[in-house]
N, C-alpha and C positions, 0 to 999 in steps of 0.2 A: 450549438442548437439554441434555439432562440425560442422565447415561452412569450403569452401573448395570453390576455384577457378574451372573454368569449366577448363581451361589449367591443372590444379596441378589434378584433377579430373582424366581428361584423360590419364594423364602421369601416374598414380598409381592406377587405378580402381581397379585393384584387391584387394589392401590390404584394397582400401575403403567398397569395398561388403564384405571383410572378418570382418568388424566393423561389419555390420550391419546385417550381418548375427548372430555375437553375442548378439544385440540387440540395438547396438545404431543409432541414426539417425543422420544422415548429412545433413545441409543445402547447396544447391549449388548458389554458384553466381556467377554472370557476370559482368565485371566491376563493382563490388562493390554495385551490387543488387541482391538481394535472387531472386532467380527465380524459387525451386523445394526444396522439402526435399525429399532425400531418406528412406525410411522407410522399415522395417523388414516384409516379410508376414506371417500374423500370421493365420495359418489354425483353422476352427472351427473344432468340433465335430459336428456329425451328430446330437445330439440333441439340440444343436442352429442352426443349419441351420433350421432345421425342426419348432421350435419354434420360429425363423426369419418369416417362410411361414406364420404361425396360428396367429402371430401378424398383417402380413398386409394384411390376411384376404382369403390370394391364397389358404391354403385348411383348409380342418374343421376335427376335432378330437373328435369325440362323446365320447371318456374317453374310450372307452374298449382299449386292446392292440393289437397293430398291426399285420397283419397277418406277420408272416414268422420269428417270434422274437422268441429266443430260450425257449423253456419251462422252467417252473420252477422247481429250484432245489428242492427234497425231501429230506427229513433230516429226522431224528427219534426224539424221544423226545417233549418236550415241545417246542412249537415255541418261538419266543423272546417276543411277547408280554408279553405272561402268564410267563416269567423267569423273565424279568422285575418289572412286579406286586408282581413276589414273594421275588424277590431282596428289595425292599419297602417296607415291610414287618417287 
């Protein structure tokens, strides 16, 4: 982690967003006090946000699948379960 003056900050911001845009964080200080880290944002996927809601209770998922989710694929043959079983074999 890398620490960085609010003056030397301001003077070079750009190439500090371009650290951290690659993943690192920078601590910023003020006269020789940490005062923020800059941090990378890191976006979820829609099934942790969703899984975020049903942990702290904002909505409920009785188990069937969602309406509007694209159907499932058809295939021929044996599905995987029974190829497996017979892989074991």
């Amino acid at each position: 982690m890398e620490t960085v003056g609010v003056r030397e900050l301001k003077s070079n911001l750009s190439r500090y967003l371009k650290k951290v845009r690659l993943g690192e964080k920078i601590v910023v200080t003020d006269r020789k006090k940490e005062v923020a880290v800059i941090l990378p944002c890191v976006k979820e996927t829609d099934e942790e946000e969703l899984l975020q809601l049903i942990q702290r209770g904002l909505v409920h998922w009785s188990g069937g699948k969602p309406a509007g989710m694209p159907s499932r694929i058809s295939s021929r043959g044996k599905n995987v379960s029974e190829a497996v079983l017979e892989d074991r074999k």
